[in-house]
ZAMARGU-4260 file (C-alpha; in steps of 0.2 Angstrom, whole numbers, plus 5000, padded with zeros to 4 digits):
<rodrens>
0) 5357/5348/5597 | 5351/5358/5611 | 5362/5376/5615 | 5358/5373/5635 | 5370/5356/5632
5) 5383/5371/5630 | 5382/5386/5643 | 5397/5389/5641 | 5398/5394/5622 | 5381/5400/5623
10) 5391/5415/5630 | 5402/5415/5616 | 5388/5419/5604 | 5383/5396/5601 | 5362/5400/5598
15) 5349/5391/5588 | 5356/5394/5572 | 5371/5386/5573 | 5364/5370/5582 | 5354/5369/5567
20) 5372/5364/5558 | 5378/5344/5559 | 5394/5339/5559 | 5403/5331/5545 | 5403/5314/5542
25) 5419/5308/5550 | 5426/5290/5559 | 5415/5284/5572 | 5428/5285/5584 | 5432/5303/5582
30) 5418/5314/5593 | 5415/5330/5586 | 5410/5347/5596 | 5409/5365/5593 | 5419/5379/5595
35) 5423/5395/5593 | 5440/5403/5588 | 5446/5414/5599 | 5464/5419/5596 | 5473/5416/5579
40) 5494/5415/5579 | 5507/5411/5565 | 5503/5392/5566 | 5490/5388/5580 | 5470/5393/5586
45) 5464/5396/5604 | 5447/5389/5604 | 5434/5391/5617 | 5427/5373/5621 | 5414/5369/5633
50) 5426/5364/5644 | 5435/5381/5644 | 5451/5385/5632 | 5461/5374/5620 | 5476/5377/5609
55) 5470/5370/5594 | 5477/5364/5574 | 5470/5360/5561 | 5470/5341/5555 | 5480/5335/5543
60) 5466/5330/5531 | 5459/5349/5534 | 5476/5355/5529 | 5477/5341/5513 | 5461/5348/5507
65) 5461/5366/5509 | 5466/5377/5493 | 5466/5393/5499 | 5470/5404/5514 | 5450/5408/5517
70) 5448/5387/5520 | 5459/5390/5535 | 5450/5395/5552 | 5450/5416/5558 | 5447/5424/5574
75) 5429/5421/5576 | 5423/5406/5564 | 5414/5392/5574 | 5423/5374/5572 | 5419/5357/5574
80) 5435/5350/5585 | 5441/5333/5594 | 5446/5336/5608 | 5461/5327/5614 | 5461/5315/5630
85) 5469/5323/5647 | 5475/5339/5636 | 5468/5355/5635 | 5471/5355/5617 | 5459/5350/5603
90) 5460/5347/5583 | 5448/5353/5570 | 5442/5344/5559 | 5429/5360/5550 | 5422/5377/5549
95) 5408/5379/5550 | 5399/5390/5536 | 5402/5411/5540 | 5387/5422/5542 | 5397/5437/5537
100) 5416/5440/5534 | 5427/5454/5536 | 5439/5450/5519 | 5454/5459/5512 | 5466/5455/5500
105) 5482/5448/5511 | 5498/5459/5512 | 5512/5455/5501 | 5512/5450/5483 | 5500/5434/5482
110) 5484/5437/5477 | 5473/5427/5489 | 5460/5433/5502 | 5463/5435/5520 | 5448/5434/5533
115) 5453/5446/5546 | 5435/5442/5555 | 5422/5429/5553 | 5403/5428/5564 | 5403/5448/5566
120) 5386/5458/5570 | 5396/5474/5570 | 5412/5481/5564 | 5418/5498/5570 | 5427/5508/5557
125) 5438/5517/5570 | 5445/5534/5565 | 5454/5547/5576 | 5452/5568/5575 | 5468/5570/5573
130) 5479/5571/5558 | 5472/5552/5554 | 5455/5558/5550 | 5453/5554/5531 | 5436/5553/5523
135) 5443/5544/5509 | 5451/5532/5521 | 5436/5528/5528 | 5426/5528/5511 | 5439/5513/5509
140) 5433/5504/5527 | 5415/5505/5525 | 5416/5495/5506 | 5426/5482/5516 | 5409/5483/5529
145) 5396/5484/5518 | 5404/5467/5510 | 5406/5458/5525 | 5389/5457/5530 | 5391/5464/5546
150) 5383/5481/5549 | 5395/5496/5549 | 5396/5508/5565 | 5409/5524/5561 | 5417/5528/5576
155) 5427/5545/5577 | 5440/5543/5594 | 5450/5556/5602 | 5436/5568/5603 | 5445/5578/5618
160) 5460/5583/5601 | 5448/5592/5589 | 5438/5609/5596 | 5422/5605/5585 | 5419/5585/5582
165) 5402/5586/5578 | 5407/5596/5561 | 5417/5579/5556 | 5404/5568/5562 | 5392/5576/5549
170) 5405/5574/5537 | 5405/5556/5538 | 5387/5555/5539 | 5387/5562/5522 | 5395/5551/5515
175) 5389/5536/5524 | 5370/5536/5523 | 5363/5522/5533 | 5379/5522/5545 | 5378/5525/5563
180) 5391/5538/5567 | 5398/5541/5587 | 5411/5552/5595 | 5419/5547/5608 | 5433/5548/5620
185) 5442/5536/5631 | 5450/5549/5640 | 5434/5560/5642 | 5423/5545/5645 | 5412/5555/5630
190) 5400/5545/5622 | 5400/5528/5630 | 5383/5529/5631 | 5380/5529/5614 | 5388/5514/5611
195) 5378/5501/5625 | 5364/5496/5612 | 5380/5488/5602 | 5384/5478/5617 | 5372/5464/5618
200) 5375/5448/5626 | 5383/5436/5613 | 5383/5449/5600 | 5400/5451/5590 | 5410/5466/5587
205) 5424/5470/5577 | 5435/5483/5581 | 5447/5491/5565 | 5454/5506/5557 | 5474/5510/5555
210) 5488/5509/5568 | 5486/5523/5580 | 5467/5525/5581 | 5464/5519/5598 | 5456/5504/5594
215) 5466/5495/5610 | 5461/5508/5621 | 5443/5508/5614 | 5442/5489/5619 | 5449/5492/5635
220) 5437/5507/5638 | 5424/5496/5634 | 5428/5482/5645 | 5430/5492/5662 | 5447/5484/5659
225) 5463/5483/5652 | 5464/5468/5641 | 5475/5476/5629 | 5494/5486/5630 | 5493/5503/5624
230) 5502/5514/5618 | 5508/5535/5613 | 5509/5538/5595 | 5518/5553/5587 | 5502/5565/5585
235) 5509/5577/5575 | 5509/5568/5561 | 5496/5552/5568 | 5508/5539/5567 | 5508/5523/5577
240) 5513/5506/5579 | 5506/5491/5580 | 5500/5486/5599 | 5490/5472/5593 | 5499/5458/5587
245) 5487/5447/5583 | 5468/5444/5581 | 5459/5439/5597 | 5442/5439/5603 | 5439/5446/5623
250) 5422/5441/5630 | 5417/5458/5639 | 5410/5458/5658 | 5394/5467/5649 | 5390/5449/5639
255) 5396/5456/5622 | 5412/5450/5614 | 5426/5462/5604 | 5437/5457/5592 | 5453/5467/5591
260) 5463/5466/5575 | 5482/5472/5572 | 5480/5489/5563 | 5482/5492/5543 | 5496/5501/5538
265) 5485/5502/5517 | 5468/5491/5518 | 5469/5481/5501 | 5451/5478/5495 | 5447/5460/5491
270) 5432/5455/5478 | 5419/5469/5485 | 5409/5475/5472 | 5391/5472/5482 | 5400/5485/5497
275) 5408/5496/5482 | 5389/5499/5478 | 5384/5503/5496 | 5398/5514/5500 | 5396/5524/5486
280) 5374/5522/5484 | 5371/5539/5482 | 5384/5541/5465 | 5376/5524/5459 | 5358/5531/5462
285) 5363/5545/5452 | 5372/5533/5439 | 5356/5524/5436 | 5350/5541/5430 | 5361/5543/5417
290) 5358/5544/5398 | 5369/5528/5391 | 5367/5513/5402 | 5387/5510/5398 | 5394/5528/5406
295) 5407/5530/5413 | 5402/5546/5423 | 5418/5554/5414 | 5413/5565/5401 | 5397/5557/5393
300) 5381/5568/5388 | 5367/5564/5398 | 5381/5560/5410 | 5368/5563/5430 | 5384/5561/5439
305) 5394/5575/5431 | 5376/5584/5432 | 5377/5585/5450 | 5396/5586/5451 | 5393/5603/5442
310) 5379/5609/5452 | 5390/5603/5469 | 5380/5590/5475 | 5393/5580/5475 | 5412/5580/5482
315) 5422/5579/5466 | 5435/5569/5480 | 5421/5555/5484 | 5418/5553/5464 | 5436/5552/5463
320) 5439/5539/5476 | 5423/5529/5468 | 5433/5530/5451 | 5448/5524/5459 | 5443/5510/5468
325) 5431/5503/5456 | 5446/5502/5444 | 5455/5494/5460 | 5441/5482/5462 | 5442/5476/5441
330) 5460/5476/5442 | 5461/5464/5458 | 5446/5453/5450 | 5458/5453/5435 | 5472/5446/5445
335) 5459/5434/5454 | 5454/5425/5438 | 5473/5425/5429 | 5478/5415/5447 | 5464/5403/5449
340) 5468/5400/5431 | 5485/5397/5433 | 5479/5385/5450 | 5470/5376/5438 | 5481/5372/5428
345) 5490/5366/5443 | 5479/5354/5447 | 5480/5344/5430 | 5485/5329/5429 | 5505/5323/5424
350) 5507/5318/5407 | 5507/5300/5406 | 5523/5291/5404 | 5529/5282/5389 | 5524/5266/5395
355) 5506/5274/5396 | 5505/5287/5384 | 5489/5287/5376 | 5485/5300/5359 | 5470/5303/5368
360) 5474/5320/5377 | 5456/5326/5378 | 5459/5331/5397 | 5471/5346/5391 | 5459/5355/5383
365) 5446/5350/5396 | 5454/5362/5407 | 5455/5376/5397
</rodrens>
């Protein structure tokens, strides 16, 4: 499969990589073709075709045999569609496997993942200097980074509000070795600059952080345009509302693509133990030091954590949140393990009817 048969989505990030993927086996009569996910609503995709944008469903087979939420397309995943005859609307048929994922745990009481974004190169952890700025809060973003795959970029907007943004950038570089860290301003046009080496042809960004940021604004900046509403938040306390609705994906005029997410009131981690460990690498180089392979970096002898907590090497509110949301992490995989148990168990089959009941029940213990 050559990616020249497809200029179109070669803009939208389709290279040799993914023409390296075949379509699934389907019906002969059914002609498969790539494309991307664009926008995702309550019940329906935009998908970006070769021949320009579709509004797009999954088929009904798809639906049958998906067991989860994370089965289900997101805002950037690549698909193998059908496009229907005379429409400009197509049905997929399958995702095509992520290179990265941005994962949380979805909102509510169900435990289940939500992919916020699938295909990223780049997420921007967006964070404004006002009364937003939180170290712990973005502690919490850059383990949801550092487990998608995608590399994390800090960026620290509203610049033009705080008299000396550099001290809160070295903050954040502190604490996130490895992670570039930018200020900037939409209003000032400070730091744009900075951020042009992001903005490649056909690479992917995604854009998140809380409600109020300025991740609208920052796209719009970007773009030369506005592609999203805006709007005021209270800053005297940093409180905003949600401008974004939905997850979508803008192609920029600079060949770079920007996904926009709705903001997070509490970012929920999912299953992110790899990003836990990245987040927090300098505590668990120190941990690996200590003198029982099982501490808990509480009160232990030989404890190198508490070592360096002592001597003030470390913020004794970063080992907190590195406490806290490992517990988080063990608790959720808890919940994760009790519901695909109780799925499971779900998926056994009915007891056999009089007629057919055999003393044979081997498949009930099977499953256990």
């Amino acid at each position: 499969m050559n990616p020249n048969l497809y200029p179109l989505l070669t803009k939208y990030g389709w290279n040799e990589y993914w023409q390296e993927l075949s379509p699934p086996s389907l019906s002969k009569s059914i002609r498969l073709s790539p494309a991307r996910v664009i926008a995702q609503f309550s019940h329906s995709y935009t998908v970006m075709t070769e021949e320009g944008p579709h509004t797009a469903s999954v088929a009904g087979k798809f639906e049958f045999l998906a067991s989860k939420r994370s089965d289900y397309p997101a805002v950037g995943d690549w698909v193998w569609t059908e496009a229907l005859p005379n429409e400009a609307r197509s049905v997929i048929h399958a995702v095509l496997p992520r290179r990265t994922a941005m994962i949380r745990k979805a909102a509510g009481s169900a435990v289940e993942e939500q992919v916020v974004g699938a295909n990223l190169d780049y997420l921007f952890i967006v964070n404004a200097l006002n009364q937003d700025f939180n170290l712990r809060k973005i502690e919490r973003y850059l383990i949801l980074g550092w487990e998608s795959g995608a590399q994390p970029v800090v960026l620290l907007t509203k610049s033009d509000l705080c008299p000396q943004p550099e001290a809160f950038a070295e903050q954040v570089r502190e604490l996130s070795p490895g992670v570039p860290v930018h200020v900037v301003s939409a209003l000032t046009e400070q730091g744009k600059e900075s951020l042009n080496p992001y903005l490649g042809q056909g690479i992917t960004i995604g854009i998140t952080g809380s409600s109020g940021v300025g991740k609208s604004t920052l796209l719009n900046w970007l773009a030369g345009e506005p592609l999203q509403h805006t709007q005021d938040i209270r800053e005297d306390d940093a409180r905003g509302r949600h401008t974004t609705t939905h997850r979508e994906l803008f192609l920029l005029g600079n060949g770079a693509l920007v996904m926009d997410t709705p903001g997070m009131r509490e970012l929920q981690l999912w299953e992110a133990h790899d990003g836990w460990q990245q987040a927090f690498a300098d505590i668990e180089q120190l941990a690996a030091e200590c003198r029982f392979r099982d501490c808990r970096h509480e009160h232990e002898a030989g404890c190198a954590v508490h070592a360096a907590l002592a001597e003030g090497t470390i913020d004794p509110k970063r080992l907190a949140n590195y406490h806290k949301t490992a517990k988080e992490l063990a608790y959720q995989a808890r919940k994760e393990r009790s519901a695909a148990g109780k799925r499971d168990k779900n998926k056994r089959p009915k007891s056999p009817g009089k007629a057919d009941w055999r003393p044979d029940r081997s498949w009930d213990h099977a499953q256990d």
